[in-house]
Every structure is written in C-alpha cells, then in structure tokens.
N, C-alpha and C positions, 0 to 999 in steps of 0.2 A: 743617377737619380736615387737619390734617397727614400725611405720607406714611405717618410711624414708627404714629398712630391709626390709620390706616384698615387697618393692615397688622394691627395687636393685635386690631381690633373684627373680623376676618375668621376671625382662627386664634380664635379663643373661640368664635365661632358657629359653625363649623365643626367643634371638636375638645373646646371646653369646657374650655381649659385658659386659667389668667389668663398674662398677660404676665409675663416671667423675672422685669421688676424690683418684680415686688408678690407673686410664687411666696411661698408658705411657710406656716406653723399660728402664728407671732407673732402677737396680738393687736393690733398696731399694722396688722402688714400686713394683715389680716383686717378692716377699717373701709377699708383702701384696696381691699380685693376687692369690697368691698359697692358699694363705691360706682362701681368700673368695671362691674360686671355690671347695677346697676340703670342707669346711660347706653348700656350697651349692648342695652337693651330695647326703647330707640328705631328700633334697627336692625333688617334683614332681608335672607336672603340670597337671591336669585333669578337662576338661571342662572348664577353666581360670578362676580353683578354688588350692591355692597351698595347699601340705598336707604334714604332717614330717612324716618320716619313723625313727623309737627310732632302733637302732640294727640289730637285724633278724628278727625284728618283720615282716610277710606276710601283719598285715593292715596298710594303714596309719591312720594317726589323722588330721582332718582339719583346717588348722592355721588360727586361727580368730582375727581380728583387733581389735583395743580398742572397735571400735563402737558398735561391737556386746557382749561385755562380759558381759554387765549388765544385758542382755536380756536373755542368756544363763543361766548368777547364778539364774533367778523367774523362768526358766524353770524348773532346776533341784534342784535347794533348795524351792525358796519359794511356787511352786505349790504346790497342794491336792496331785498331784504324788510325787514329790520328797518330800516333808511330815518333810522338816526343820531338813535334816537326818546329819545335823554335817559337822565338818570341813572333816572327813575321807571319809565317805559315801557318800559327796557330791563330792571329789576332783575323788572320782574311776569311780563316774558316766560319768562324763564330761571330763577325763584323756581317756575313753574307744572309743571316737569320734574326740575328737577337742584336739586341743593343741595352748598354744603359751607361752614364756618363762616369767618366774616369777606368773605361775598359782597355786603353791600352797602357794605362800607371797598374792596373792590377794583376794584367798578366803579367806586365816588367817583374815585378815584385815574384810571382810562381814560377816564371823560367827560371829567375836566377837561381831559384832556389832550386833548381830540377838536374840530379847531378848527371842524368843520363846526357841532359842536352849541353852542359858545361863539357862533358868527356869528347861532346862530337862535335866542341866550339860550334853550337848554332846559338848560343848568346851572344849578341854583339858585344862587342869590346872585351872580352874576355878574357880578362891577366890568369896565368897558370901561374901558380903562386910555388906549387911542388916541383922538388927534384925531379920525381920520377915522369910528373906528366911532363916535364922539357925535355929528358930523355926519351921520350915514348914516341914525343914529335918529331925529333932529331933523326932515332930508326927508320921511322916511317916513310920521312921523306927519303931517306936514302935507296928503300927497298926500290928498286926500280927493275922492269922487263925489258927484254932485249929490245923490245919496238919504245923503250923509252916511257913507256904509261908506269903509275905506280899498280906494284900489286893489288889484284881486286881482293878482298874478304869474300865475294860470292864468286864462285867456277863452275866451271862446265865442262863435259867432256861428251862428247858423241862418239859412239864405237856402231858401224854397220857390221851388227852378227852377220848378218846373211850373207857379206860380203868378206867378212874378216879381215876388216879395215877402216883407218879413223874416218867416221863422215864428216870430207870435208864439202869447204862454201854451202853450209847450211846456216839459214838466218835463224837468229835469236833474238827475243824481244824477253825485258824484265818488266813487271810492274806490280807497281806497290797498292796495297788499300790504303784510300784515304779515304773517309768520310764516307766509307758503304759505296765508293766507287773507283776502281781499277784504272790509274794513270800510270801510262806507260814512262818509266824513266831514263831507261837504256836500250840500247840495240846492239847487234852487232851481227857478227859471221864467221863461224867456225875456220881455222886453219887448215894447212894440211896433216895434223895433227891430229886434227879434230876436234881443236879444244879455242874457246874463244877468252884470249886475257883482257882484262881489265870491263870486266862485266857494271859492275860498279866503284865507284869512288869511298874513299874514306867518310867524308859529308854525307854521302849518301846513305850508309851504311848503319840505318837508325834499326829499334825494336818495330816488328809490324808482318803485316802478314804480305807474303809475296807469292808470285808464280811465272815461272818461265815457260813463254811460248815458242815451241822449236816447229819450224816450218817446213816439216816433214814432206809434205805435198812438191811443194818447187822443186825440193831435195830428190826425190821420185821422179820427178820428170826430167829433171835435167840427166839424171845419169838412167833414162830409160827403164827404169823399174815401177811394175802395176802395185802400187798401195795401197794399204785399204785405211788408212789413218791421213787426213788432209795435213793436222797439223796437233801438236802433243803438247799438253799444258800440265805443269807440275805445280801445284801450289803446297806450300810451307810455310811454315813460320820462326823469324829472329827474334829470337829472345836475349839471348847473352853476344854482343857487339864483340867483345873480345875473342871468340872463338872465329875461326874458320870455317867456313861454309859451303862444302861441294856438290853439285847435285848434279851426277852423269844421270844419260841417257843409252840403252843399250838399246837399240833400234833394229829391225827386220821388218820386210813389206805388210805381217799378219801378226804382230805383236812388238808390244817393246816395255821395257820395266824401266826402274830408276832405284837407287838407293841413298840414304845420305853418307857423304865420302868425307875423305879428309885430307 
C-alpha cells in the first residue's frame, strides 16, 4: 500500500467519503466507488492505527507505511533475535503482525542483499559466484565425524569433577532467540566421552543469541547422585559464523562452571 492508499483507505472509514479523484453521481465513477469501497472492507480502524484482515482470518496485520519498513526488516532479520533467518523465516515472522502490499518483492530485494544470509545459502537459488566460496563448500562437506554427521560449529563437552570422569548419556538441548522467544532447534546426548557431536548444522549456524540446556537432574539420578541443580542453562551469543564455538560444562552435585573453549 502506498502512502496516497493508506491516506484514502483512512478518510472513507473514517468520514465515509470516497477519494476527490473517483467523487461524483457519473456512472463510470460509480463502478470505480464500488470497487474502492468493497477493497476497503478488508480494512479496520483501531486506535487511528489501520489493520488488514486476509480472509477468515480472527487477527488482523498492521499496515505499515514505507517509513517504518526499514526499521521493521533490523527488527526481525537483522537483530541477535531474528539471527539473519532468510528470505522465508523472515517474511512469516513480519507476515504474522504487519502487512502492506509487495512485502515479499521487498524482502526478496534486502536478503539478497544480506551477505550474512548469502554466506549461510538461506537465499534461495543462490549462485556462489567466488573461488573461494566453492572451495569453502567443498571442505565442508567433506569434514565428516566418525558417526558420519558433519562437524557441528557449536560443542559440548561435560566432565563430572566430583567423579573425575566424562558425563556420559546426559541430554542436551540448544535453542535459539527468535522473536523475543526461545525455540528449541537441536537435541542430543552426551557420549561416553562426554562430549555430544553434531550439536548443530552448518544452516543452522546463523548470528543470534543461543543457550544450552544440560539436563543435569536425569543425569543425577540415573547414576544415583543427590543434586542440588535440576538442570544447567548457559546462554551466549554468535556473532562471527566463521569462528568455532565450544561451551564445556564442568559439573559436581553443588556447583558447576562453564567457559568459552576452542
């Protein structure tokens, strides 16, 4: 919707008058009134804020001017919450509140241009044009763990001090902020090592803020030790994709720490 639209769709529901340049009793103009008043059925006004209503849908979406769309795409792409989540993940987040027409030609247009989500192909169709990014893909696929997964970017390692030994079959769970809410993206289960691979995927593996839930409690029970910690959550934040990222756990029934590793 355009500035001149959302300016005519406000004075009619408001005052019930059509726009100057369709005004009049001609019968021509009278097929053009019909047809702005039935588009403007979609509409609703609420606190002299307008909102589209798509079909049956029960919410509306709140129709936002040019002025505000740039501000709306750092809210929900390029913050630590929305975490540079692609043309799809971005357009459901901001589809789920706001609306205004030609919203998914405009984000086409800011992902391409977004080298973070080019580097981690969440742009669809996305030609790697460079040497070195075909080389980079080539490595990567190749890095492979003994169970066959590609190496994670994010690890883990659990050591039971009290026991002086790796805690093993302890659950872990990762999850990311999106949107000011915490969705779990991965799980897993420590080895006999004590260390769980392939925590995350390369896709996965965007800027944003994360934190790993280690499930200390089960851990405690099953191997018959009194805990005073249910369960341990470490949160952190990825900022540079390229680096490596390890966050042990050093564990004891009445304390445990963490550091960032490498």
């Amino acid at each position: 919707m355009i500035e001149q639209d959302y300016g005519e769709v406000v004075c009619f529901l408001t005052t019930r008058q059509y726009p100057e340049r369709i005004a009049g009793k001609e019968p021509a103009l009278k097929l053009a009134q019909n047809a702005f008043r039935k588009r403007t059925k979609k509409y609703e006004l609420c606190d002299d804020k307008l909102y589209f209503r798509k079909g049956s849908r029960s919410t509306s979406q709140r129709v936002v001017q040019a002025s505000e769309r740039e501000r709306l795409f750092k809210e929900f792409h390029d913050s630590p919450s929305g975490g540079h989540g692609g043309l799809n993940v971005t357009f459901r987040k901001i589809s789920q509140r706001y609306y205004w027409r030609g919203l998914m030609s405009y984000l086409k247009i800011k992902v391409k241009q977004c080298q973070v989500c080019q580097n981690r192909e969440l742009w669809p169709h996305m030609k790697v044009t460079s040497k070195e990014q075909k080389q980079a893909k080539r490595k990567t696929s190749l890095k492979r763990t003994a169970g066959g997964k590609p190496n994670s970017p994010l690890t883990s390692h659990v050591l039971d001090t009290a026991r002086g030994s790796p805690a093993a079959n302890l659950r872990i769970e990762v999850y990311h902020l999106m949107a000011g809410q915490w969705k779990k993206i991965s799980e897993g289960q420590t080895n006999s090592d004590g260390r769980c691979p392939g925590l995350l995927t390369m896709e996965q593996f965007i800027p944003g803020i994360y934190k790993i839930l280690f499930d200390t409690g089960s851990y405690f029970k099953a191997n018959n030790i009194k805990g005073f910690y249910p369960f341990v959550e470490i949160v952190f934040e990825i900022e540079d994709v390229n680096q490596h990222y390890h966050v042990p756990l050093l564990l004891s029934p009445f304390s445990y720490s963490t550091y960032r590793g490498s």
